[in-house]
N, C-alpha and C positions, 0 to 999 in steps of 0.2 A: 478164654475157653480152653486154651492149648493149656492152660498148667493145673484146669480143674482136672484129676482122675478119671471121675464119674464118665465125661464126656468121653471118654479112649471106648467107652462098649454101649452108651446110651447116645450119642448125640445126631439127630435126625434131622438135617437142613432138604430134603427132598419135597419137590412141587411134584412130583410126579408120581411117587408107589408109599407105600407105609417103610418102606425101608429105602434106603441111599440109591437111587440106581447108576449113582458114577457118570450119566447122561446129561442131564438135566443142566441148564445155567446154571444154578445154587449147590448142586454136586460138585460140577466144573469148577466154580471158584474157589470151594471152598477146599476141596481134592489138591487144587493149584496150590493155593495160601499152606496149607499144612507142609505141602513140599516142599515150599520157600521156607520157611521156618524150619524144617526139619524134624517134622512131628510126626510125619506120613505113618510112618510105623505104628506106632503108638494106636492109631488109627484104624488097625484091619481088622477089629472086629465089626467097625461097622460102615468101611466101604474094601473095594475090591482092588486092595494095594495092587496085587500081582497084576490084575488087568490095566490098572494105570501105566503101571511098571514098560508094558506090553505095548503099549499104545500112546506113550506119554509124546512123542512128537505130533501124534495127532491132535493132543489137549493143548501140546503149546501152538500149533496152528490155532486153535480156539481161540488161546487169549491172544495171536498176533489180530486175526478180525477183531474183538471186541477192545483190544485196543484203537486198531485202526478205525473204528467208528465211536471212539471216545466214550466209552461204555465207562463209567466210574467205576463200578466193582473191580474191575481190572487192571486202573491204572496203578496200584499200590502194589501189584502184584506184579508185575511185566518185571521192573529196573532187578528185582530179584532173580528173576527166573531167565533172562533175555542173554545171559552166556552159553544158555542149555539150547541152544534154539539152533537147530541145523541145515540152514539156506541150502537150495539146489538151485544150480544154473539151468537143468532143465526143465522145462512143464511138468512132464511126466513124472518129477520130482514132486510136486508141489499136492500135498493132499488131499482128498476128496473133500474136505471139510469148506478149504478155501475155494477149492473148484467150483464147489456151487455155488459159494458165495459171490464170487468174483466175476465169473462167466459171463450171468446175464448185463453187466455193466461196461461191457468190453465192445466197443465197434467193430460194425460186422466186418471190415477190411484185417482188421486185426485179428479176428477171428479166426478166416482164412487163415493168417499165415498161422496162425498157433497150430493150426489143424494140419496144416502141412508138415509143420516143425513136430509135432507128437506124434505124426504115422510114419514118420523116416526113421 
C-alpha cells in the first residue's frame, strides 16, 4: 500500500465516517503502521498528520492496551514504535485512554490508594 501513489490522497480504511477520522481502531493502526514505516507524511492528505503529531503519546497509549490485551493488528506494530513510548511514574501521568481502560479492573483497596496518590 505504502509505495502504491495513488493511496498518499485516496486511501479510506475508516469504520466510522466517509473519510479517516484518525479515531477509529482501523484509523489507529493504520495512522500507527504508516509511522512506523515512515510514510506518515506522504499521508496527510487523507488523515490528520498534525493532530496525530499532537497527540501521538495518546495513540501510542492505544497500542500499549491493544497490545496488552493481544489484539493482532497491533502486535507488528508495537517492537517498532515502543522506543517512542514515554512511561510516567505518576498516575496522573498515565492517559485517559488507559485510565478507562484500566480503572474498572483495579481492586477497590487499590483504588483507594491511587485516589489518594493523584489528589496529593
Amino acid at each position: 500500500m505504502a509505495l502504491y501513489e495513488p493511496s498518499y490522497k485516496y486511501l479510506n480504511v475508516c469504520t466510522q465516517s466517509a473519510q479517516n477520522c484518525n479515531q477509529c481502531k482501523k484509523c489507529t493502526r493504520t495512522i500507527l503502521a504508516l509511522d512506523a514505516i515512515g510514510y506518515l507524511e506522504k499521508y496527510s492528505a487523507v488523515f490528520d498528520v498534525e493532530y496525530y503529531k499532537k497527540h501521538k503519546q495518546n495513540y501510542l497509549s492505544k497500542l500499549i492496551f491493544y497490545k496488552l490485551s493481544k489484539n493482532i493488528h497491533y502486535l507488528e506494530v508495537y517492537p517498532m514504535l515502543k522506543s517512542e513510548i514515554k512511561l510516567s511514574s505518576k498516575i496522573r501521568g498515565i492517559p485517559m485512554f488507559l485510565k478507562m481502560k484500566i480503572i474498572p479492573f483495579i481492586p477497590k483497596s487499590l483504588k483507594t490508594y491511587i485516589k489518594k496518590f493523584h489528589n496529593s
